[in-house]
C-alpha positions in Angstrom: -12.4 103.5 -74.0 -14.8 102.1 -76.5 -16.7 104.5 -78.9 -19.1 102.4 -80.0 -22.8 104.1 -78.3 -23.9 100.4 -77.6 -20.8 100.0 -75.5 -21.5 103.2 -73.7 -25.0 102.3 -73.5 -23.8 99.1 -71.2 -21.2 100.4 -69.2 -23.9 103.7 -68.6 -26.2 100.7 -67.5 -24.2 99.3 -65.0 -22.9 102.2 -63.6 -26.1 103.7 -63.3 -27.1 100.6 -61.6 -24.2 100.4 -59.1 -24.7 104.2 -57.8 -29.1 103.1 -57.5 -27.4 100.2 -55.5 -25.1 102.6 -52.9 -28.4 104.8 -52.6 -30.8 102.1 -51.6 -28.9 100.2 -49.7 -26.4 102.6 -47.9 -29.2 105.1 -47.2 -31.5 101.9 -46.1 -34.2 102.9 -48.3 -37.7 101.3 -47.6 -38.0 98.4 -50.3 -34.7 99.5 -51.6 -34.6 96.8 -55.0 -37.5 99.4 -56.4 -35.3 102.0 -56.5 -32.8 99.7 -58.3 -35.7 98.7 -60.3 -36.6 102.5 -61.4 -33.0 103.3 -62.2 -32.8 100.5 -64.6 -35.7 101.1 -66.4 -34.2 104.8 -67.1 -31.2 103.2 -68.0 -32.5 100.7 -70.5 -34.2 103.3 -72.5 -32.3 103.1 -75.8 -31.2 106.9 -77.7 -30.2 110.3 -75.9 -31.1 110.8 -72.4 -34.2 112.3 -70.4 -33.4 115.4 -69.9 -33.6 117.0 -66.4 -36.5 118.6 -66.7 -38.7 115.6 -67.9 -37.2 113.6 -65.3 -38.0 116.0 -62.6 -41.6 116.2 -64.3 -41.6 112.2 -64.1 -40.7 112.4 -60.2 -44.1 114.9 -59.8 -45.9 112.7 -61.4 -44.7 109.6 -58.7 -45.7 112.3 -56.0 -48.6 113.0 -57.4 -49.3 108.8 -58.0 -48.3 108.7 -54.2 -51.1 111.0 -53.5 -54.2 109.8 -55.3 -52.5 105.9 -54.0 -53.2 107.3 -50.5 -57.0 108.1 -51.3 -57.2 105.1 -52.8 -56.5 103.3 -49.3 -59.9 103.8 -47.9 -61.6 102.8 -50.9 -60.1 99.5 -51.3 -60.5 98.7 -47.6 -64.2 99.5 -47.7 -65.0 99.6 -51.4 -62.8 96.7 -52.6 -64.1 96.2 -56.0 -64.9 100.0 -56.6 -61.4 100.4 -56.4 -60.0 97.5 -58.0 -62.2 98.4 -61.4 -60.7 101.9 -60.8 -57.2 100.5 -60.8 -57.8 98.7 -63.9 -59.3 101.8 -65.2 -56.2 103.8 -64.1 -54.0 100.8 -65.7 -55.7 100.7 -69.3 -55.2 104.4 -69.6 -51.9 104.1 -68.9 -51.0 101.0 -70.8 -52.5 103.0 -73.8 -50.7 106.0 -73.5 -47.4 104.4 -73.6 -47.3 101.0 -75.0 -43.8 99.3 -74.1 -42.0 102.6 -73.0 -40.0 103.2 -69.7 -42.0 106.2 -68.6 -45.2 103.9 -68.6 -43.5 101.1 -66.4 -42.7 103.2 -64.0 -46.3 104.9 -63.8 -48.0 101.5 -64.1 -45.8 100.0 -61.0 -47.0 103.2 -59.3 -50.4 102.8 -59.4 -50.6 99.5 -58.4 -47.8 99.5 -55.4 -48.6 102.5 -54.1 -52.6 101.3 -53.1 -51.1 97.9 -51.8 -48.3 99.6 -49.6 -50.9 101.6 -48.4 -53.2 98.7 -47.4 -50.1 97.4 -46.0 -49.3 100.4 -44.0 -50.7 104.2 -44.1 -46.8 105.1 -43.4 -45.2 103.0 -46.1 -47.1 104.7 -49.1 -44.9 108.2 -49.0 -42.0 106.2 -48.6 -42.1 104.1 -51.5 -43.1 107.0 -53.1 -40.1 108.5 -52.5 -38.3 105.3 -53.0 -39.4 105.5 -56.7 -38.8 109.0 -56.9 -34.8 108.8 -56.1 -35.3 105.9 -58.6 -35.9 108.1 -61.5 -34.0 110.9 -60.3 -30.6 109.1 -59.8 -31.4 106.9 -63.3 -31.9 110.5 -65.1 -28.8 112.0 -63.4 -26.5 109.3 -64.2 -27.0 108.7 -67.9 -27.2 112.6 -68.3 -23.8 112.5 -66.8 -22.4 110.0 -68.9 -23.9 111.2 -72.2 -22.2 114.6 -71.3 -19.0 113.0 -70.6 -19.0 110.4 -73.2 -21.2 112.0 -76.2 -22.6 109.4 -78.8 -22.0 110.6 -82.5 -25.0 111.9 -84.3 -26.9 109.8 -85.6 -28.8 110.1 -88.6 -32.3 110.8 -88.2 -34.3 107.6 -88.8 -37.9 107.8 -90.6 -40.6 107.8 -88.1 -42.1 104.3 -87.6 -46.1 104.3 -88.5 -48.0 104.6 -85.6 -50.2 101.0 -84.9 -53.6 101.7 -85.6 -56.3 103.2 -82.5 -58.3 99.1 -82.0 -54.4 97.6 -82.0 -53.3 99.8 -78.9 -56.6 99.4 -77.3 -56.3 95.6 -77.5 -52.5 95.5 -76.3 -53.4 97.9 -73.2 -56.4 95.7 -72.0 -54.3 92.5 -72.6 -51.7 93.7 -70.3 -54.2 95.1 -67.8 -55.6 91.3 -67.7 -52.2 90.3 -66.7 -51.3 92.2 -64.0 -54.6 92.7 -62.1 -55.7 89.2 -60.9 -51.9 89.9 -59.0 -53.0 92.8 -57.8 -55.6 91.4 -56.3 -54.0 89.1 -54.5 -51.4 91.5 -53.1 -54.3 93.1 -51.7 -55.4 90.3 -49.7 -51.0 89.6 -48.6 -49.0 92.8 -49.5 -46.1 91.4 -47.9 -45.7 88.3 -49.9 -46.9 90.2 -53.2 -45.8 93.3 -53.3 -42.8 92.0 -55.4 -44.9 89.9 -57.6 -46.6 93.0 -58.7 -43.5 94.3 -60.1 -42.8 91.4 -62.0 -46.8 91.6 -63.0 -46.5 95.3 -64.4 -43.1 94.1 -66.2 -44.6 90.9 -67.6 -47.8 92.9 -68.5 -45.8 95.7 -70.6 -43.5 92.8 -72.3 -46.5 91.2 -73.0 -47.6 94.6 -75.1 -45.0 93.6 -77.7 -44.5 90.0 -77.8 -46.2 87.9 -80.4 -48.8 84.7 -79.2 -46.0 82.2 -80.7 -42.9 83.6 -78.9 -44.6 84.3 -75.5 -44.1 81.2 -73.9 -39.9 81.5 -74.6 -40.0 85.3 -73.7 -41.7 85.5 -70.2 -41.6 82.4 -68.9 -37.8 82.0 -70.0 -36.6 85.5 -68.9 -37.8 84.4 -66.0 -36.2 81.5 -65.1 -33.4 83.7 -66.2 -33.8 86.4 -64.3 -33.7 83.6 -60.9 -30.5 81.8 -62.3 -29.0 85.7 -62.1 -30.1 86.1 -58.7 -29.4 82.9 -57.1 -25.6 83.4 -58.5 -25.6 86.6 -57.2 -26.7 85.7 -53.7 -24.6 83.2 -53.3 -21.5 85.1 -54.2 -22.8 87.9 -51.6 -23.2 85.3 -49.0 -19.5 84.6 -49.2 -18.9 88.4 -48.4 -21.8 90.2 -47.4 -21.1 93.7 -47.5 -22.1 96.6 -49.8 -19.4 96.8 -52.2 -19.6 93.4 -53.4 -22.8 93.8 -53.4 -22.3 96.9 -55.6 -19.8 95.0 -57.7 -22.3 92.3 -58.3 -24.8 94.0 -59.6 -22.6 96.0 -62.3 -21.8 92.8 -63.2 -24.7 91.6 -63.7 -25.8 94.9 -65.3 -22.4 94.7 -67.6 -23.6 90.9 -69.0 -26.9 91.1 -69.2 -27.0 94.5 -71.1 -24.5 93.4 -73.4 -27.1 90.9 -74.8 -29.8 93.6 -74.6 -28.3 96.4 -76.8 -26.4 94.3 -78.9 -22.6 94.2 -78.1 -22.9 90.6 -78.1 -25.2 87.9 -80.3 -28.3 87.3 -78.9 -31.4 84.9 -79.9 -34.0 87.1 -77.8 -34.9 90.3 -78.1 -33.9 93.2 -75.9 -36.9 93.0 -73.5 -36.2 89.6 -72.8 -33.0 90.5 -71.2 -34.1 93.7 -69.5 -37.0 91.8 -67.7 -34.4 89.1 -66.8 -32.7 91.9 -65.2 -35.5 93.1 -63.3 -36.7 89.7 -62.0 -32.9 89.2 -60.9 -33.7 92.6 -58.8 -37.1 91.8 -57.2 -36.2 88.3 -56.3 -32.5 89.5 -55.1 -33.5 92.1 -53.2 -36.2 90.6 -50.5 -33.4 87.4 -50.2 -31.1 90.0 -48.9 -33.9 91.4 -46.2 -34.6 88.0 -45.2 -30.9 87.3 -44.8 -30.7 90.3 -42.9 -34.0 89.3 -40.8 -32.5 85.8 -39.7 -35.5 84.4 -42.3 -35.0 80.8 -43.9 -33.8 82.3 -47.7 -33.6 79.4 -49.4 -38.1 78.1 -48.3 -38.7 82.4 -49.4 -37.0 82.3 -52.6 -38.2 78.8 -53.7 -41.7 80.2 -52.9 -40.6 83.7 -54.8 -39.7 82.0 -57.8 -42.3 79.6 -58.2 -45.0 82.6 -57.6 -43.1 84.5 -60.1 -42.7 80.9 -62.7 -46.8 81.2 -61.7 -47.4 84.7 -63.1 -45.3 83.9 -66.0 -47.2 80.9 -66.9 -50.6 82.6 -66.7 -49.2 85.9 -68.2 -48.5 83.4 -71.2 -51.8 81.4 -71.1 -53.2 85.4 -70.9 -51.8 86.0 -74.6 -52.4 82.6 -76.0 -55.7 83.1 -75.3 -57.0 86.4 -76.1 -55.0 85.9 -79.3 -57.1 83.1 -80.1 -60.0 84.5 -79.3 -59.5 87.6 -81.0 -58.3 85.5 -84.1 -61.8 83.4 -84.0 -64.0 86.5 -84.6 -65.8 87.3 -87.3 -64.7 89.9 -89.3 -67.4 92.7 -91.0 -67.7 91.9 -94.3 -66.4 95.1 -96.6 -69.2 97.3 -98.0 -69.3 97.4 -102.0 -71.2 100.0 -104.0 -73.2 98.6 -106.7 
C-alpha cells in the first residue's frame, strides 16, 4: 500500500463513494445520486477529516434546512417571487460565508432542493432531507475511518493564506447566486425535469466562485461535457450487467480516475474543481438514466435532453462570468484622495 496522502486521498474517495453507492441504491433511497452527490463532496475536501461531531452538526443543519424548506412551500406556491428573492437572499448569505468549500455546497443544494421537492411533493421534502443527511454522515464516517486506519504524516503547518478582501467575496457570492437562480426558477415551474439541473446549478455556481473570466469557458462548460462522457461509459457498461455490484464497481472506478487527476497522482492541465464537478455531473446525469431504465423510460431521448439542459446551464453560467466581469472591469474607479 502506497504512502503517499494523495494516493490515500483517491482510494478514500472511491471507497467512500462505493459504500454512498450500496446505501442509496440497496436501501432504495429517494433520489438516491444526491446522496452519492453529498458523500463526494465530503470526500473531495482536501487535508484531515471532519470530525464526527462537525459532521453530525452539518447533518442538523440539513434537518434544520429541511424544515425552514417545508415553510417555504406555501410561500412559493402563493407568494412566488417573495420567496424566490428570499431564496436568493438565503443563497448570497451562504455563498459568502463559505466561498468554494464543501460545507457551503452542500448547504447551498439544500436550500434550493429542498423548496422545489416540496413544490413537487409535501412528502418528498423530509426525504431528501434525509437523503442528504446519510450523505454527509456516511462521507464523514468513511474518510474518518480511513484516516484512522491509514494516517497521513504530519504535515508541516503551512502559513495562512490572506483572506480576499470584504467587496471581493461580496462580488463572488452574488455572481454565483446569478447563476443558479434563473435554474431555480425553472425547477419551480417542472421539479421533475429540474431538480437535477439545480445540482449541477449550485455546483457550477460555487466553481464559478473561483474560476477566472478567461478560463471559464474551458472549466464549466468542459467539465461538463466531461462529466457526460463519464456517465454515458458508465451506463453503458451497467447495461451489459445491471446489477448493484457493477454498479458499485463502476463508480469506484470512476471515483479512482477521476480523483487521480483531481489531487494530483497523475498530470493534469485543469485544476482540481474541474475534475470534481466532472464527477458530480457524471452522478446527476447517471443517476436519473438508471431510474428511467428502471421505469421502462426511453434513456437515450432523457439523457440527450439531460445533457443538453446541463451543456445549457454551463453556457449561460459562462456568459454569467464573462459578463459581470466586464462589467465590473468597465466601472469607474474613485479617484484616490491626496492631502495638499
Amino acid at each position: 500500500m502506497s504512502t503517499d496522502p494523495l494516493d490515500k486521498a483517491v482510494l478514500r474517495l472511491a471507497a467512500g463513494l462505493g459504500l454512498a453507492v450500496l446505501l442509496a441504491y440497496g436501501l432504495a433511497l429517494p433520489l438516491p445520486y444526491a446522496l452519492c452527490v453529498m458523500a463526494v463532496l465530503v470526500l473531495c475536501k482536501p487535508g484531515p477529516p471532519i470530525p464526527f461531531m462537525k459532521g453530525a452538526l452539518m447533518a442538523l443543519a440539513i434537518a434544520a434546512v429541511v424544515a425552514g424548506g417545508v415553510l417555504m412551500v406555501p410561500l412559493l406556491e402563493h407568494y412566488a417571487w417573495a420567496g424566490v428573492v428570499l431564496t436568493g437572499m438565503l443563497l448570497v448569505a451562504v455563498f459568502r460565508s463559505g466561498g468554494a468549500g464543501a460545507q457551503t455546497m452542500i448547504l447551498a443544494m439544500s436550500v434550493t432542493l429542498i423548496p422545489v421537492a416540496g413544490v413537487a411533493e409535501q412528502a418528498l421534502a423530509p426525504a431528501l432531507g434525509l437523503t442528504l443527511a446519510l450523505g454527509i454522515v456516511t462521507g464523514v464516517v468513511v474518510s474518518n475511518i480511513s484516516h484512522a486506519l491509514f494516517p497521513d504524516a504530519p504535515a508541516r503547518q503551512a502559513p495562512p493564506r490572506p483572506l480576499p478582501a470584504q467587496d471581493t467575496v461580496n462580488w463572488m457570492a452574488l455572481r454565483a447566486t446569478v447563476v443558479v437562480m434563473p435554474v431555480f426558477v425553472l425547477a419551480l415551474g417542472n421539479p421533475s425535469l429540474y431538480l437535477a439541473a439545480i445540482m449541477k446549478a449550485v455546483a457550477l455556481g460555487q466553481q464559478a466562485c473561483s474560476t477566472r473570466a478567461r478560463s471559464a469557458g474551458r472549466e464549466l462548460v468542459g467539465s461538463t461535457l466531461a462529466g457526460a462522457c463519464m456517465a454515458g461509459l458508465l451506463f453503458f457498461v451497467l447495461s451489459l450487467r445491471p446489477t448493484l455490484w457493477i454498479l458499485m464497481l463502476c463508480m469506484m472506478g470512476a471515483a479512482l480516475w477521476a480523483g487521480a487527476r483531481m489531487f494530483r497522482v497523475k498530470a493534469s492541465a485543469a485544476p482540481p474543481s474541474f475534475w470534481r464537478n466532472a464527477l458530480v455531473t457524471m452522478l446527476i446525469l447517471l443517476g436519473p438514466a438508471i431510474e428511467d431504465s428502471a421505469a421502462g423510460k426511453d434513456v437515450f431521448t432523457a439523457s440527450a435532453m439531460r445533457v443538453a439542459l446541463f451543456v445549457g446551464v454551463a453556457l449561460y453560467a459562462w456568459a454569467t462570468v464573462w459578463v459581470l466581469e466586464r462589467w465590473r472591469a468597465s466601472r469607474p474607479v474613485a479617484p484616490p484622495l491626496h492631502r495638499n
